[in-house]
C-alpha positions in Angstrom: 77.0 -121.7 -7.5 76.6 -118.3 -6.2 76.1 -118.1 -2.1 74.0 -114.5 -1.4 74.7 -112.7 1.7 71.3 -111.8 3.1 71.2 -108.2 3.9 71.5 -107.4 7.6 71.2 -111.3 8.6 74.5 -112.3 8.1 73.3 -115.3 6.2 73.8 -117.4 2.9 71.2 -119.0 0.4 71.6 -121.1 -2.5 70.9 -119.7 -6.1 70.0 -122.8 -8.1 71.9 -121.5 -11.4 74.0 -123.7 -14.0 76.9 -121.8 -15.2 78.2 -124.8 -17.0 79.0 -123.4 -20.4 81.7 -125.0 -21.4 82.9 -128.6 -22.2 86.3 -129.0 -20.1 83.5 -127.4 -17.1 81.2 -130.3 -17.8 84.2 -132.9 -18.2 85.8 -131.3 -14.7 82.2 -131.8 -12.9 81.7 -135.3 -14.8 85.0 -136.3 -12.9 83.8 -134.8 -9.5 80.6 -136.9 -9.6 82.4 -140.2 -10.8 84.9 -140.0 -8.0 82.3 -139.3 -5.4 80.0 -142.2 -7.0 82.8 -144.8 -6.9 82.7 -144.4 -2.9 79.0 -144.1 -2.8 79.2 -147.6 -4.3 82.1 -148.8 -1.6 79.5 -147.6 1.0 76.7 -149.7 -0.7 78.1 -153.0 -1.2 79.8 -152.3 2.8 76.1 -151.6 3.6 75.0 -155.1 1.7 77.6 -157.4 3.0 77.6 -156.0 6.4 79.8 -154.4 8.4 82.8 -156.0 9.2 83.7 -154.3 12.6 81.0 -153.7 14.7 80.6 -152.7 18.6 78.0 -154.1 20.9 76.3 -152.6 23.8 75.5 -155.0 26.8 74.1 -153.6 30.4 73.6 -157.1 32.7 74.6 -160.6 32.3 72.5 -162.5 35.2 70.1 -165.2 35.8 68.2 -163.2 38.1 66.0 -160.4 35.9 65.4 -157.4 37.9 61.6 -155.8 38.2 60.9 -153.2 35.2 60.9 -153.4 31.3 63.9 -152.4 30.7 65.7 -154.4 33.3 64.4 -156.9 31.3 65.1 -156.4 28.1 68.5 -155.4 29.0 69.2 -158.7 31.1 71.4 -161.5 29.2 71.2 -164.6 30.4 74.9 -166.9 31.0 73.8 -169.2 28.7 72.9 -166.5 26.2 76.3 -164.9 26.5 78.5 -168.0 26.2 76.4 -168.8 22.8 77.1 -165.3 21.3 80.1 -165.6 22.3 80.9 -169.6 20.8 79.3 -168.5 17.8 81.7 -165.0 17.4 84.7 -167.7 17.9 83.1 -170.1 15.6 83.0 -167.4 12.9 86.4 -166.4 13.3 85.4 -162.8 14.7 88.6 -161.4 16.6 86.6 -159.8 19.9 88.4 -157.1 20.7 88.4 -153.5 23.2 86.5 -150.9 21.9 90.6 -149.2 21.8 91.7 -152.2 19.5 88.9 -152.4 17.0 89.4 -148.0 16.2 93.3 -148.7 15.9 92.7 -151.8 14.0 89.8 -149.6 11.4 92.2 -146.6 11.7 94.8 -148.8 10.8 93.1 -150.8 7.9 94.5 -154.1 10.2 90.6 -155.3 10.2 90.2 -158.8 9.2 86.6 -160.3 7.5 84.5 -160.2 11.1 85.7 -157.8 14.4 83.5 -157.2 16.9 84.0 -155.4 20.5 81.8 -156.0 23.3 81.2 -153.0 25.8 79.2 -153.1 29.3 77.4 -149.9 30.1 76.9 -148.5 34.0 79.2 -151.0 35.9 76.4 -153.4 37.2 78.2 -156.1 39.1 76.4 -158.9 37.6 78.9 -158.3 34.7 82.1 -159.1 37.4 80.3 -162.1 38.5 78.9 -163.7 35.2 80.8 -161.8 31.9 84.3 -161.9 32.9 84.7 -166.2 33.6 83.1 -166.3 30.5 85.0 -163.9 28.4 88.4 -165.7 30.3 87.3 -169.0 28.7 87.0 -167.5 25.2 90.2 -165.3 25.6 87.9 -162.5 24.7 88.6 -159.2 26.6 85.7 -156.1 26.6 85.2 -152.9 27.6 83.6 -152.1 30.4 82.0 -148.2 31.1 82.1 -147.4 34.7 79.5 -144.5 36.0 81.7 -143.9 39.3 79.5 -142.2 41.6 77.8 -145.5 41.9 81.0 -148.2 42.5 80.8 -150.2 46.0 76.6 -149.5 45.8 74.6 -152.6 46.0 73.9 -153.7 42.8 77.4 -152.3 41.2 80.8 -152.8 40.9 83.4 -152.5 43.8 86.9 -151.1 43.4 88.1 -154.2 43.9 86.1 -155.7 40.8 87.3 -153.2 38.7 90.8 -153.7 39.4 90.2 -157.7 38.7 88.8 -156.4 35.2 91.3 -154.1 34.7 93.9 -157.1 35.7 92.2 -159.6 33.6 93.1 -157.7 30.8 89.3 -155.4 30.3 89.3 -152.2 28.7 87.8 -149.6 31.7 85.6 -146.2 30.3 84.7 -143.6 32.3 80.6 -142.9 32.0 80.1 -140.2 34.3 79.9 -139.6 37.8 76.2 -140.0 38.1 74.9 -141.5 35.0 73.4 -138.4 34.1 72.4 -137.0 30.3 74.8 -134.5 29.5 72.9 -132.4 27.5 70.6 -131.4 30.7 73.6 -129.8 31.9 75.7 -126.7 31.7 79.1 -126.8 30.6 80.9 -126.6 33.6 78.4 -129.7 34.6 79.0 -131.6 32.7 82.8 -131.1 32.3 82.9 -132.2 35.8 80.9 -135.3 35.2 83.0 -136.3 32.5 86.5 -135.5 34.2 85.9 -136.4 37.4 85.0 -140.1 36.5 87.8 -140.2 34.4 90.2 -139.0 37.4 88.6 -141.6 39.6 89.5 -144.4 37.4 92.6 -144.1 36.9 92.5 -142.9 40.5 91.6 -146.6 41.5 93.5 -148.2 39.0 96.4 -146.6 38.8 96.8 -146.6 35.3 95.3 -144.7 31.8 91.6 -143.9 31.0 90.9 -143.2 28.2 87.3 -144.7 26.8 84.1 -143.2 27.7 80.6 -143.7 27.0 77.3 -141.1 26.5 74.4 -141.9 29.3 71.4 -142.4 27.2 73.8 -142.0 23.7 73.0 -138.2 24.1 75.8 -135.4 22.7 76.9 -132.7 21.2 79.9 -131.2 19.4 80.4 -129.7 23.0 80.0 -132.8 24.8 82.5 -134.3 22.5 84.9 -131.8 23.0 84.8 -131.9 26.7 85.4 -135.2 26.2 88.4 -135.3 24.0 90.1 -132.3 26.7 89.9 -134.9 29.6 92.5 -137.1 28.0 90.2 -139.6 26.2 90.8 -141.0 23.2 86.9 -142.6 22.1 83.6 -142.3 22.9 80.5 -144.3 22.2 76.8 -143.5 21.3 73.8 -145.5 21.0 73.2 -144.9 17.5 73.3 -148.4 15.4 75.5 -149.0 12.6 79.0 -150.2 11.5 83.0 -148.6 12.3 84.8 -147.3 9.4 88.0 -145.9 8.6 85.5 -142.7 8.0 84.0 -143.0 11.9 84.3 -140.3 14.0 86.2 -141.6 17.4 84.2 -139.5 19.2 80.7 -140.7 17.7 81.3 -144.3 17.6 77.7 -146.1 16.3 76.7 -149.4 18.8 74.0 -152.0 18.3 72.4 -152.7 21.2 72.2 -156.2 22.6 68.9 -157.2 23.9 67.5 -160.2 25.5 66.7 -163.3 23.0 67.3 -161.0 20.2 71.3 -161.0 20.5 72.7 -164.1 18.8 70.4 -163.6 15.5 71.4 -159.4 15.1 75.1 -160.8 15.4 74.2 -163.6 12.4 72.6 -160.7 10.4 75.5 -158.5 10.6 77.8 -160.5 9.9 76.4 -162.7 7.2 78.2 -162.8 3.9 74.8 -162.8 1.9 72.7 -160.0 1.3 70.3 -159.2 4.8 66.7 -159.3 4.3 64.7 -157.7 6.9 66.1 -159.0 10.1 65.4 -156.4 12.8 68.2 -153.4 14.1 70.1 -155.0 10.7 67.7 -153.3 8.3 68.8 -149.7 9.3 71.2 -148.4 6.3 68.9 -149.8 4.2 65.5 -147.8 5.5 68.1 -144.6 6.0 69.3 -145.1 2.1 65.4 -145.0 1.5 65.0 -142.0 3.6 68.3 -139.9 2.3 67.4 -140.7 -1.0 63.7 -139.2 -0.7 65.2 -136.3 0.5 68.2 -135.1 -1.6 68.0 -132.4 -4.6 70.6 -130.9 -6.4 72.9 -132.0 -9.4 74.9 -134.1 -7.0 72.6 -136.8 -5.8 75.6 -139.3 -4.8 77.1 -136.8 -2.8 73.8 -136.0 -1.4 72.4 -139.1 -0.3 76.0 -140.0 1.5 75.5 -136.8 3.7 71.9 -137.4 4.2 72.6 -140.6 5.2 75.1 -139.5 8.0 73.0 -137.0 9.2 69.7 -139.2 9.5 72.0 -142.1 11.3 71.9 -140.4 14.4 68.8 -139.4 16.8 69.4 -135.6 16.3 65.9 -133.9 17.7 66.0 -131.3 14.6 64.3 -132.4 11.7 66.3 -132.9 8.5 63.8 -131.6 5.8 66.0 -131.6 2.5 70.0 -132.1 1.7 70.5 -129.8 -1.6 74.3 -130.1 -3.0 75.2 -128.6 -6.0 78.5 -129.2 -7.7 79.8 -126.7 -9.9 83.8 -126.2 -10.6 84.3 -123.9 -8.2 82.9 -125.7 -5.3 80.8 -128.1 -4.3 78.2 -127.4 -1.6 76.0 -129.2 0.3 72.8 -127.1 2.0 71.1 -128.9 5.2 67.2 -127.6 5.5 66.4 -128.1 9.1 62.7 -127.5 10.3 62.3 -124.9 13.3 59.1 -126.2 14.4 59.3 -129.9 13.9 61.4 -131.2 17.2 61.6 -134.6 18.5 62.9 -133.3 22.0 63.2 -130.0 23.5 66.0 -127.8 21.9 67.6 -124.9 23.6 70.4 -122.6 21.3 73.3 -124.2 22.8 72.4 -127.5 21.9 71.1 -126.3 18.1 74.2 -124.8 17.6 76.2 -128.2 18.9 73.9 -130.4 16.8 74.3 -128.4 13.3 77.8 -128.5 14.1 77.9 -132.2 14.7 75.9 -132.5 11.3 78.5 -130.5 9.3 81.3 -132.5 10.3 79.1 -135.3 9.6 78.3 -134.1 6.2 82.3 -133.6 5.6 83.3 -136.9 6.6 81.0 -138.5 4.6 82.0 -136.9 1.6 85.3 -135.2 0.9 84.1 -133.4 -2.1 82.1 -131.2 -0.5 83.9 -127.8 0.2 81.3 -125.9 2.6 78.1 -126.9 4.0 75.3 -124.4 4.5 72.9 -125.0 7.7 69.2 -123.0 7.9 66.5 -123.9 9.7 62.8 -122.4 8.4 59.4 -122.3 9.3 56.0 -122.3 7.4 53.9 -119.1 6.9 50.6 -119.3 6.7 48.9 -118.7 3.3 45.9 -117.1 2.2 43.3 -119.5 0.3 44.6 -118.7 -3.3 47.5 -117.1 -3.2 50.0 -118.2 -5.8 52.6 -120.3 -4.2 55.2 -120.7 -7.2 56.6 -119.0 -10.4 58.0 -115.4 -10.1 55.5 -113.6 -7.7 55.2 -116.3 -5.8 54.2 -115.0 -2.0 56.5 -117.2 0.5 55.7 -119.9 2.1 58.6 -120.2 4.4 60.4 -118.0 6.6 64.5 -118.7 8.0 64.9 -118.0 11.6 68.8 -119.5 11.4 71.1 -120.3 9.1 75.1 -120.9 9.0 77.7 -121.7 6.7 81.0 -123.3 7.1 83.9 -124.2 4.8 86.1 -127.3 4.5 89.3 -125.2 5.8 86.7 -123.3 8.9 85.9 -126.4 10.3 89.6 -127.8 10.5 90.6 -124.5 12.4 87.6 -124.0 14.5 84.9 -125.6 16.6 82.1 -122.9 16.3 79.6 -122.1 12.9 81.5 -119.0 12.4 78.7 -116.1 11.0 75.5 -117.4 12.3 72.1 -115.8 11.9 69.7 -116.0 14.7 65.7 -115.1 14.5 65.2 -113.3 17.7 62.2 -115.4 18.4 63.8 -119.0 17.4 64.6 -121.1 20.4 65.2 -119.9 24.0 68.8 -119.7 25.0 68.1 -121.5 28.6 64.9 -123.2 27.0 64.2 -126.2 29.8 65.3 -130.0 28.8 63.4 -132.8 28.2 62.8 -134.0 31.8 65.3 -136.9 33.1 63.7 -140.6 33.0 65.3 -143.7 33.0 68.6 -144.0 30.7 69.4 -146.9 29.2 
């Protein structure tokens, strides 16, 4: 494939040409495809059997409900708890930390079922009810403390934490104030994200080195930030399984809500095929998705990057995935739309997002050598104007695009040569406005 520099925008383009002339070409790209197919069809029969190691998101473990939706749907009964529980143990799940299930993945030491319970915010309900429970079972958790809140009514005391800690409980750090990150500037939200660490280990004098997204919201930034205050994972609230090929710092969890628990456990854990059974169905409607917008001569390779890039809740729009293997490279071209938002988008957070989505992409399949980022929007048309073949009028115009190689992002944490439309996205353009974070 030949990538075109775009005069005076600093941008590249796909050419759709084949240059295959040659039999030893074709038999070179045949083996390409093969290789990459043979893990597309690992990832599917993972994605029909379930995921074998899988992290759970609780927030409050109390008889007492508190007033408001989501206090409700968020609040686990005892008895509910000790059944998820019974029936992890019964299965022969090993409930681990969030820490031992990644060095156990990492470490290909997984065993048929391995699950990790977290806590999110540091209610105190979770002291009182979660931890004799978790004692009985010999199960330990990990539990993500947003410090600016411990000895408040309704939350943890220092003292709690240290009889978690001392019990045996993985401790997080999940901010000083609970607050999204991404409403932030950097120096913010560094100081959110360091200072709760400090005041951790602070009060337990000992390592931090978990931490948890308020609200599941990141960037490549973020996650930097993260990684320079000395800790080792972080968790989203995106669904979906831990892999060998999981990103420490984007670690998927299913959420646990209330009377729905026990059965999304049975569903992802089940031996047999899963038919629709609620937060379970996911890969499957993302394979759907991906596979209804891929194009190229590649479409294993392309569906397992579409498929990593739809998993999470990025605001951009993923309009097509395009990869095109040829013997010189294979490359993988993410359309984005610039109109179509599901959140407000400044440029920092653009430019952390298509970041986060060509690491994704890289991850998710090694034979791609460079991923190309653009982001377009529609032109208006006149009635009858001739929209394909060679004098085609365009339809389209691209206000950004990037593109970074294999061996650029292993040295650097930037897009490299970017190409910014003056009039795409605000570089202070105002956040979505704080609500309740769950």
């Amino acid at each position: 494939m030949r990538v075109l520099r775009q005069a005076g925008k600093g941008h590249r383009l796909f050419r759709e040409v084949v240059l295959i002339a040659r039999a030893a070409r074709r038999l070179f790209i045949a083996a390409i495809v093969c290789a990459v197919a043979a893990s597309a069809r690992g990832i599917a029969a993972e994605r029909e059997h379930g995921p074998v190691a899988v992290i759970f998101m609780y927030h409050h473990v109390s008889p007492t409900v508190l007033p408001g939706p989501y206090a409700r749907a968020l609040t686990v009964t005892p008895q509910e708890f000790a059944a998820q529980l019974s029936w992890l143990r019964t299965k022969g799940c090993r409930i681990a930390t969030v820490d031992e299930l990644v060095t156990d993945v990492h470490g290909g030491q997984r065993g048929a079922c391995e699950a990790a319970l977290t806590f999110d915010d540091g209610y105190d309900d979770v002291a009182t009810y979660a931890l004799p429970l978790l004692r009985q079972t010999g199960a330990r958790a990990t539990f993500y403390i947003a410090t600016g809140f411990v000895g408040q009514s309704g939350h943890v005391s220092v003292r709690q934490l240290r009889a978690l800690a001392a019990a045996g409980m993985e401790i997080g750090a999940h901010t000083v104030h609970h607050v999204d990150l991404m409403t932030l500037d950097r120096m913010q939200a560094r100081r959110e994200i360091q200072e709760s660490a400090a005041s951790l280990r602070r009060w337990l004098h000992g390592p931090v080195t978990a931490f948890a997204y308020p609200a599941g919201r990141y960037d490549a930034a973020v996650a930097q930030d993260v990684a320079r205050a000395g800790l080792a994972t972080a968790v989203t609230t995106d669904p979906g399984g831990v892999s060998p090929a999981s990103d420490s710092y984007a670690l998927p969890r299913y959420r646990i809500e209330r009377g729905s628990g026990l059965s999304l456990m049975q569903a992802l854990f089940a031996v047999a095929p899963r038919a629709a059974a609620g937060a379970a169905t996911v890969p499957t409607t993302l394979a759907h998705i991906a596979h209804e917008r891929i194009a190229g001569n590649a479409p294993d390779v392309a569906e397992a990057v579409a498929v990593a890039i739809l998993a999470p809740r990025f605001p951009e729009q993923v309009l097509k995935v395009h990869v095109l293997a040829l013997p010189s490279a294979t490359v993988a071209g993410i359309v984005l739309s610039g109109v179509k938002f599901h959140a407000p988008v400044d440029r920092r957070q653009f430019a952390g997002d298509v970041r986060m989505m060509i690491d994704r992409a890289m991850q998710a399949a090694p034979a791609v050598d460079e991923v190309d980022v653009w982001a377009t929007v529609p032109l208006p048309v006149v009635a009858g104007a001739q929209v394909s073949g060679d004098y085609a009028v365009p339809t389209s115009r691209t206000v950004f695009s990037c593109a970074v190689t294999r061996m650029q992002a292993a040295g650097t944490p930037g897009l490299g040569l970017t190409y910014w439309d003056p009039t795409f996205l605000a570089a202070g353009a105002a956040a979505p406005a704080q609500g309740e974070h769950v």
